[in-house]
C-alpha positions in Angstrom: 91.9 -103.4 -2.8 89.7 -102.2 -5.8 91.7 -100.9 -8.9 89.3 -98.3 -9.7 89.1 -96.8 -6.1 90.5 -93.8 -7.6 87.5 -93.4 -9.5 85.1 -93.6 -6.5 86.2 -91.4 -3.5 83.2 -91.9 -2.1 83.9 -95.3 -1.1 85.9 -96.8 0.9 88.5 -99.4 -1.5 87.5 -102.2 0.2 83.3 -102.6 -0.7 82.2 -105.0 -2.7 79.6 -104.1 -5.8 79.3 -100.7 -4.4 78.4 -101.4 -1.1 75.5 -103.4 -2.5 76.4 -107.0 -2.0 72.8 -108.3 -2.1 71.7 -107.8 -5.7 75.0 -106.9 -7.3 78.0 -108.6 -8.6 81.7 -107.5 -8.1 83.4 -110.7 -10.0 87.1 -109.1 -10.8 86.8 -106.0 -8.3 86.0 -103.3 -11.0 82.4 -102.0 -11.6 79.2 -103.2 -10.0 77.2 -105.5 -12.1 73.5 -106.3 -11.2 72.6 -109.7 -10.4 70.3 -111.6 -12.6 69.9 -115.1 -14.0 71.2 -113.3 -17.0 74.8 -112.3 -15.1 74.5 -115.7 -12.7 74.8 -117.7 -15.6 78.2 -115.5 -17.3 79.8 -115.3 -14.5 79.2 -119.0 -13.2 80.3 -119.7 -16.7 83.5 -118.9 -15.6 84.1 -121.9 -13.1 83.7 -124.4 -15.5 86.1 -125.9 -18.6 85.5 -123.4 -22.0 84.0 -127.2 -23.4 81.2 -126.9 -21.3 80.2 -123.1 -21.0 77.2 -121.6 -22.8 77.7 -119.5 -26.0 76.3 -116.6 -25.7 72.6 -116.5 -27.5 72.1 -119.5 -24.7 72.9 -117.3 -21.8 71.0 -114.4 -23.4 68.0 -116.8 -23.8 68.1 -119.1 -21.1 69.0 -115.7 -18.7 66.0 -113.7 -20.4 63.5 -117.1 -19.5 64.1 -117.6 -16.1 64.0 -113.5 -15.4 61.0 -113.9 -16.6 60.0 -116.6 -14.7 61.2 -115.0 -11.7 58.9 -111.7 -11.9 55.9 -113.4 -12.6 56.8 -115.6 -9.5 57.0 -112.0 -7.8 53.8 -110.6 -9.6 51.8 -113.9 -8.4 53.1 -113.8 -4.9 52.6 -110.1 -4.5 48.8 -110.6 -5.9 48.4 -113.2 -3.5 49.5 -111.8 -0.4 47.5 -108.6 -1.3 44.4 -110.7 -2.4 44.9 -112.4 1.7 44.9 -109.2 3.0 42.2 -107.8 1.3 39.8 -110.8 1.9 39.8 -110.6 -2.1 39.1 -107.2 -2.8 42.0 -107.1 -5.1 41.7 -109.8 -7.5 37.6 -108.5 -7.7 39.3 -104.8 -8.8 41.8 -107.0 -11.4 38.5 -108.7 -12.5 36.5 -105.2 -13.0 39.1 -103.7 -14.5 39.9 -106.2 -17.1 36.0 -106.2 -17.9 36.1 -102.3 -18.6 39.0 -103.1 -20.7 37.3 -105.6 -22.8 34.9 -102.9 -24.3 37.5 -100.7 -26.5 36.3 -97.5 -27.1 37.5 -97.6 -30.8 35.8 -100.2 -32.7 38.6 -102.1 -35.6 37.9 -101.3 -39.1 39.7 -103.9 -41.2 38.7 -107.5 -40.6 42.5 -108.4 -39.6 41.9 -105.3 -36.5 38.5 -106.6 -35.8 40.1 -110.2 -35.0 42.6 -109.1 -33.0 40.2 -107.0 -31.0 37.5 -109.8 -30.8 40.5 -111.4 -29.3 41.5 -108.9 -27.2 38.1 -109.0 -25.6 37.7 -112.0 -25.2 41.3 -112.6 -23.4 40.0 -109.7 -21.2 36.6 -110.9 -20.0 38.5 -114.7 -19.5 40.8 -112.7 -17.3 37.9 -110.8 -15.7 36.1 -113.7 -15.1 39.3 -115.5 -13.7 39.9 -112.5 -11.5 35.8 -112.3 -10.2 36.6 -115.9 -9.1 39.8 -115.4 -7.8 38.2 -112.8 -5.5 35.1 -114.6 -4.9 36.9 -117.6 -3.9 39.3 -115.4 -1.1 36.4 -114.0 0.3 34.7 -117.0 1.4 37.7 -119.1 2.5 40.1 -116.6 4.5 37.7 -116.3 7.4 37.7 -120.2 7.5 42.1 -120.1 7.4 41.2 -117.7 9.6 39.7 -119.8 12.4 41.9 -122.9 11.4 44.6 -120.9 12.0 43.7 -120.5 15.8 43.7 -122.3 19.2 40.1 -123.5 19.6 39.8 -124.9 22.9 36.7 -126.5 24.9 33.8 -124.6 26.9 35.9 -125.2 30.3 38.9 -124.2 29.0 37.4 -120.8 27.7 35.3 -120.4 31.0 38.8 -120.3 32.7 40.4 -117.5 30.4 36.9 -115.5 30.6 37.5 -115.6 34.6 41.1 -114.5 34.5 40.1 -111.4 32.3 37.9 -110.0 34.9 40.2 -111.1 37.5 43.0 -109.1 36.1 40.3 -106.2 34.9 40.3 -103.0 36.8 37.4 -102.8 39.4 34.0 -100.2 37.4 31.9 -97.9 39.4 28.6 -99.1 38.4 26.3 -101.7 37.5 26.4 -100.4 33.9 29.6 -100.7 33.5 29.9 -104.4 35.2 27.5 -105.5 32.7 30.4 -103.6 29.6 32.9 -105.6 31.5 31.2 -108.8 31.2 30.5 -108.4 27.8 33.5 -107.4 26.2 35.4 -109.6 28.8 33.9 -113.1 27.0 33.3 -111.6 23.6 37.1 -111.1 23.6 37.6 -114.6 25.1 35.1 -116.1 22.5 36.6 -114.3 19.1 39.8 -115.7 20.3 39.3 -119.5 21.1 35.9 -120.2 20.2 36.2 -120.3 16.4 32.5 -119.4 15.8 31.9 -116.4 14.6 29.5 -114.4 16.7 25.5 -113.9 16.6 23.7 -110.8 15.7 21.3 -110.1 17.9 20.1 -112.5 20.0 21.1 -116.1 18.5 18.3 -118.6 17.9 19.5 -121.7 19.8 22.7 -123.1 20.7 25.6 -121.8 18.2 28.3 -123.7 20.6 29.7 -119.4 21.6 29.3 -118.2 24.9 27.0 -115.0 25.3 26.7 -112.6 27.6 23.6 -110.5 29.1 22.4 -109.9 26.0 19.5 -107.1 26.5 17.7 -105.6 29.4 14.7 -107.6 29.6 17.3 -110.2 31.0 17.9 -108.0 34.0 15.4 -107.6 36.5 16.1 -104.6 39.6 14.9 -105.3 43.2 14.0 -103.0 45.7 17.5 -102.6 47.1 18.9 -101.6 43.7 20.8 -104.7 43.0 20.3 -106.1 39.6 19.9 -109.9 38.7 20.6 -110.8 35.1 20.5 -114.3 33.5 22.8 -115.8 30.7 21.6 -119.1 28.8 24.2 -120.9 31.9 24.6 -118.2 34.6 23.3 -115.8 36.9 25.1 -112.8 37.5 23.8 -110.6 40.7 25.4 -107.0 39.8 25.6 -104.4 43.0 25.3 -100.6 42.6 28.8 -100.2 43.2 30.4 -102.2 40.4 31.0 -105.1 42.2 29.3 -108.2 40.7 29.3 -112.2 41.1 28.6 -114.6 38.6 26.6 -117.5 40.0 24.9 -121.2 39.2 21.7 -120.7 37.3 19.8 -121.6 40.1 22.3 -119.0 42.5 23.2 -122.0 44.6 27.1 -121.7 44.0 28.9 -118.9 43.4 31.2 -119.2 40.5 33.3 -115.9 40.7 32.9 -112.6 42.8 34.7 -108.9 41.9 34.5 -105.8 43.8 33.7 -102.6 42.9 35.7 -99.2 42.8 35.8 -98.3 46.9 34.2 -95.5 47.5 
């Protein structure tokens, strides 16, 4: 039970380090101590012979060190994981900020100030220009962890998953909105598997991605109202009630069919 219980009714006499066993200490049961490299090393002092424990200015400096060490660690993880998730915006604001700080607004007037602020400076636009190519450097090479990072799988395989989307895709009401479904449909199958970012516009040649109907001068209306539109590998013959199939380029074989919204 804890001697000083007394002292804390608000607790219950059996906690340890005041209910906060994570970063405090509680070695003889008394008052809570925060952990530290500093209070690691005292009170792991304690298991070994008094011949081999640290005096004190060793604990104090050896303690002070690796605290140290321990929040830069943080800082530099912390920086890193925002610099990820900010595709490098934040080491670029470090950068600009340290720049600004390189130009003090009070200029030295003895030559012992002026060094140290030529120093300054010049600490401050190293540090800027670190930071610039800190940011630079994220910017560029997340989207490529980006795409490592995912399953990129072959044309066929991607075909299949394409497929399945509009199989499981709730029937549309138009021609219009067949053409929406499409679209999104492979664009969503593509940014997921494809690993090649997509075109703007209409690509020039073969980028390896899978495109849908693209604009409206690849869709040509016939008399009936049905609507034949033409991919770089398909032809898709779209009915004015939503239902659509998705053909050979030459229409011989028909590839997938989906109805429309019944009427």
């Amino acid at each position: 039970m804890d001697p000083i219980a007394a002292e804390y009714p608000e607790l219950t006499p059996y906690q340890f380090a005041s209910n906060r066993p994570i970063d405090g200490i509680d070695q003889d049961g008394l008052e809570y101590f925060p952990r530290n490299f500093e209070t690691s090393l005292i009170f792991g002092d304690f298991a070994k012979p008094k011949s081999k424990r640290l005096t004190d200015k060793q604990i104090k400096e050896n303690g002070a060190r690796m605290n140290r060490m321990a929040i830069t660690g943080t800082a530099i993880g912390t920086g890193l994981g925002l610099d990820i998730l900010s595709g490098g915006r934040f080491s670029t604001f470090l950068g600009a900020s340290e720049l600004f700080s390189a130009f003090e607004h009070k200029s030295a007037t003895t030559d012992e100030a002026k060094k140290e602020q030529s120093q300054r400076a010049k600490n401050a636009l190293a540090n800027s220009m670190l930071n610039f190519g800190l940011g630079y450097t994220f910017n560029k090479m997340i989207p490529i962890f980006a795409v490592a990072g995912k399953t990129v799988l072959n044309k066929m395989e991607r075909i299949g998953i394409f497929m399945e989307e509009l199989k499981l895709a709730n029937p549309v009401k138009n021609q219009t909105e067949a053409i929406n479904l499409i679209n999104s449909s492979l664009d969503k199958v593509e940014d997921a598997y494809s690993g090649i970012k997509k075109a703007p516009g209409i690509p020039d040649g073969n980028d390896g991605r899978m495109y849908g109907i693209l604009d409206k001068k690849y869709v040509k209306t016939l008399e009936d109202g049905t609507q034949i539109a033409t991919t770089k590998g398909q032809r898709i013959v779209l009915n004015t009630d939503g239902s659509f199939k998705i053909q050979t380029k030459d229409g011989s074989k028909t590839l997938f069919e989906k109805a429309g919204v019944k009427k």
